[in-house]
DRENLOMI-302047 format. One record per atom (N, C-alpha, C): residue in one letter; z, y, x. Coordinates in pm, whole numbers, plus 32768, in hexadecimal, padded with zeros to 4 digits. Atoms other than C-alpha are relative to their C-alpha. Last residue first. Layout:
BEGIN
AZYX...
//
This chain:
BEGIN
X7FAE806C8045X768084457FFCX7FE87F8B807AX80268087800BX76558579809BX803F7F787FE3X7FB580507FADX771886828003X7FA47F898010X7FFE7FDD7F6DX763D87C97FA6X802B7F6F8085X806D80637FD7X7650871D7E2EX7FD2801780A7X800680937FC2X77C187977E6CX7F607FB77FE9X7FCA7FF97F59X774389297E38X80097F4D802EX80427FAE7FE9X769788FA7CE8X7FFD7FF480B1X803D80727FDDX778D88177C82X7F72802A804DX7FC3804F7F76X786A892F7C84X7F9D7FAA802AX801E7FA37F95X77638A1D7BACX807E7FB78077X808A7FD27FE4X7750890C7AABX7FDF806F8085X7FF480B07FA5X78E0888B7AB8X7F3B8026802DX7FD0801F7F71X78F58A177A5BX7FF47F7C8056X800E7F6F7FA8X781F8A4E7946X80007FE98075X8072803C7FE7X789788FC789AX7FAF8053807BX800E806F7FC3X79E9899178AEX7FA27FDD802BX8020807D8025X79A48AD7782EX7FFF7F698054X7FCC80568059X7A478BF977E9X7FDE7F638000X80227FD480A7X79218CB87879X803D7FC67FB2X80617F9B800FX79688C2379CEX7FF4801F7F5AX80868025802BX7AAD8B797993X7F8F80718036X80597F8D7FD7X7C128BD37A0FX7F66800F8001X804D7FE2808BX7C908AB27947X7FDF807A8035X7F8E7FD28071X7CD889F57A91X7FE3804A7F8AX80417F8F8026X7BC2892B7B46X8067801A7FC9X7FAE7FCD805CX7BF6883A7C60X7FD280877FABX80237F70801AX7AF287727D1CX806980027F98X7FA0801580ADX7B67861F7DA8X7FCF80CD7FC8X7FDD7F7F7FF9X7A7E85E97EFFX803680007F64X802E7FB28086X7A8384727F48X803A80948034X802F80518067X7AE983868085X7FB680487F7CX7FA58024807AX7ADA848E8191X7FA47F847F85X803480BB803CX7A34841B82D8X802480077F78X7F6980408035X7AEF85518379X7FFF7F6D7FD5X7FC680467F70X799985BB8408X80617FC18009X803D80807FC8X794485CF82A4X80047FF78093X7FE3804C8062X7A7F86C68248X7F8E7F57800EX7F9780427FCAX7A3287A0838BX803D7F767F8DX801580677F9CX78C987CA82ECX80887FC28023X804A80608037X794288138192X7FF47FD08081X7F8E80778014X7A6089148238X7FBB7F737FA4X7FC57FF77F9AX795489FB82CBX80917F747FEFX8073803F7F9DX787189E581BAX80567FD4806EX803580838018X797F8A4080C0X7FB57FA78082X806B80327FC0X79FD8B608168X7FDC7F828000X7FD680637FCAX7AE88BEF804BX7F497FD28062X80487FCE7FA3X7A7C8D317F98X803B7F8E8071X7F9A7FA17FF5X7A1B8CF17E2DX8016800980ADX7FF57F69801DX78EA8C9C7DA7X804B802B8032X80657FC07FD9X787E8B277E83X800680CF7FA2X8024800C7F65X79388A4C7DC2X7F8980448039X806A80618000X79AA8AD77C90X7FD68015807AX80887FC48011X7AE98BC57C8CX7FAA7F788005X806A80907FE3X7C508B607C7BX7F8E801F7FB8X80038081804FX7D558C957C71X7F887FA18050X8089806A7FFBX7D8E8DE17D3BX80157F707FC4X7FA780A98015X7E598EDA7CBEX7F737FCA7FEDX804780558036X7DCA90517D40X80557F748003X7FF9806F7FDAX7E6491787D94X80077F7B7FB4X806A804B7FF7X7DAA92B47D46X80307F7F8059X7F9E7FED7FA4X7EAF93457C4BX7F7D7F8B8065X7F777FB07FCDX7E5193DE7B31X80227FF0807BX7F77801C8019X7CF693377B21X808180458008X7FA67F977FD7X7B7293AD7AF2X80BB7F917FD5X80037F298050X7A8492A97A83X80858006803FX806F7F9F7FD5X7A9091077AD7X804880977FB9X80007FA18042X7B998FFE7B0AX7FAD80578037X80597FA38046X7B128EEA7B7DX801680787FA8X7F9B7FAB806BX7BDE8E677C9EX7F6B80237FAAX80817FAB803CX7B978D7E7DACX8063806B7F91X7F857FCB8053X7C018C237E18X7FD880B27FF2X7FF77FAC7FAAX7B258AFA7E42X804E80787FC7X805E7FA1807AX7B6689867DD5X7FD8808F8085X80487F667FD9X7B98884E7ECAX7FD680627F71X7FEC7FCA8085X7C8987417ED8X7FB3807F8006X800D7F8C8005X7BFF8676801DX800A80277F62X802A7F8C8071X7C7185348007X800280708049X802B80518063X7CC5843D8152X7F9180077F69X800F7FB78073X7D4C853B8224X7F787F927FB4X7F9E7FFA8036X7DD1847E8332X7FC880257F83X8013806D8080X7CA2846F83C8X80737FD47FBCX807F80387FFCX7CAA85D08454X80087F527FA4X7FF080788047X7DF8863D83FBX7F797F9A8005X7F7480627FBEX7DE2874E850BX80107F9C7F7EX802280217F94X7C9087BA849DX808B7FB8803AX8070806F800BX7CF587CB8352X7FCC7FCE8076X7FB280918032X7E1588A7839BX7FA07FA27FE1X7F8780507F82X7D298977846CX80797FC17FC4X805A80697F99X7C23899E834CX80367FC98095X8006805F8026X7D3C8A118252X7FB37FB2804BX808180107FB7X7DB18B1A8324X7FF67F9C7FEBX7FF6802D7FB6X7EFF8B85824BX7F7B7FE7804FX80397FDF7F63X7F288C9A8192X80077FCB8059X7F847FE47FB9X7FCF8BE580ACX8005805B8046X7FAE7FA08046X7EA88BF67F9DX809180308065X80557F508027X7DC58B8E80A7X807F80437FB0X7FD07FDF7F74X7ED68A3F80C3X7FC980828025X7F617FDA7FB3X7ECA8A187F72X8003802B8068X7FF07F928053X7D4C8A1B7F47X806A80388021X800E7F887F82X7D2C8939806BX8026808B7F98X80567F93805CX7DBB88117FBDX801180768022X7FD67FA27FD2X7DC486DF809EX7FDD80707F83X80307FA28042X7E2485AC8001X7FF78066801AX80207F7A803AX7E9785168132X7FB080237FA6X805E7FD77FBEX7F3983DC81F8X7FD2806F7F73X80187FA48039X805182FC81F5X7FB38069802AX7FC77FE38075X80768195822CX7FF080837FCBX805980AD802AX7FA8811D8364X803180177F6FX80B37FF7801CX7FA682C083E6X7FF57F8C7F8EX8013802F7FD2X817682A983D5X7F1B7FD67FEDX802780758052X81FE83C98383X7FB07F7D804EX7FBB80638014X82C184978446X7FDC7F927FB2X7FDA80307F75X81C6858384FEX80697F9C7FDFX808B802E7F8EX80DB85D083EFX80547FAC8041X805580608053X820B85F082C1X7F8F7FB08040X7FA7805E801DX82FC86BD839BX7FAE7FB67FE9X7FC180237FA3X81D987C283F9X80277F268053X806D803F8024X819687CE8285X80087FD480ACX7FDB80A1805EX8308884C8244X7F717FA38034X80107FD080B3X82B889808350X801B7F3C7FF4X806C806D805FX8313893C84C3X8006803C7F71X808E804C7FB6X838A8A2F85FEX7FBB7F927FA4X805D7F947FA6X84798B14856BX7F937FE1802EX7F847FB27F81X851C8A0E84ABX7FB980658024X7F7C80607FDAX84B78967833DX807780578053X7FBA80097F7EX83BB8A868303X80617FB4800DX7F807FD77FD3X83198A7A81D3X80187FD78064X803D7FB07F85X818E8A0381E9X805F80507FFBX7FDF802F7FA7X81CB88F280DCX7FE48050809EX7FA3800E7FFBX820189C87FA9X802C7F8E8097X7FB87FB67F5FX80C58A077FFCX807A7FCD7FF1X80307FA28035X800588D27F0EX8069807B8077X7F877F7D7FE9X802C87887FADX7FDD80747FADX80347FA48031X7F9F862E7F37X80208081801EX7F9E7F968029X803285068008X7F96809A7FB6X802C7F7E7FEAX7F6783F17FF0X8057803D7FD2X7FD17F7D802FX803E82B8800CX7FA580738038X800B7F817FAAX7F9C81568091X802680947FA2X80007F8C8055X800080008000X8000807B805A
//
């Protein structure tokens, strides 16, 4: 039996001065038993450098959890800071390309696309249409 671990940021706290929780999780686990759902979204949202944690989990990372992250609010605002959500692959401002290759150098088993109700035009269908858009890019 093998454990993917899934993370979202909450794993890029600081334990000590010198490790975050995710750290802990690389360096104490064991490769033959546990190994990675990676999801880069989270780790962008952390402000973390999602293509150098991927690179350091190299085949560890098993899944790639991939959306992109973004914002659509449009016209004039009160206040011009922005809440970013889950965009369609390839609109928002994540370096897809850049973390697709490191993801097949990785060997990953599958890519898991995530969508939240932040829709293009409201719309589910919409959106799995302009993701799929981007993953037909993935050689099969």
């Amino acid at each position: 039996m093998e454990l993917l671990y899934h993370n979202h940021n909450c794993e890029l706290r600081r334990v000590n001065p010198q490790q975050r929780a995710y750290d802990l999780l690389l360096e104490q686990t064991d490769p033959r038993f546990v190994n990675f759902e990676f999801d880069s979204y989270w780790f962008a949202e952390g402000g973390a450098d999602a293509l150098a944690w991927m690179q350091r989990l190299g085949p560890r990372m098993k899944l790639w959890h991939i959306n992109d992250r973004g914002s659509r609010i449009s016209g004039s605002a009160v206040t011009p800071i922005l809440k970013t959500d889950s965009m369609e692959l390839g609109t928002g401002n994540m370096d897809l390309d850049s973390l697709l290759e490191q993801a097949l150098q990785a060997g990953v088993d599958a890519v898991i696309l995530e969508s939240h109700r932040n829709w293009i035009d409201g719309s589910p269908v919409k959106s799995a249409q302009v993701s799929a858009r981007f993953l037909q890019r993935i050689p099969q």
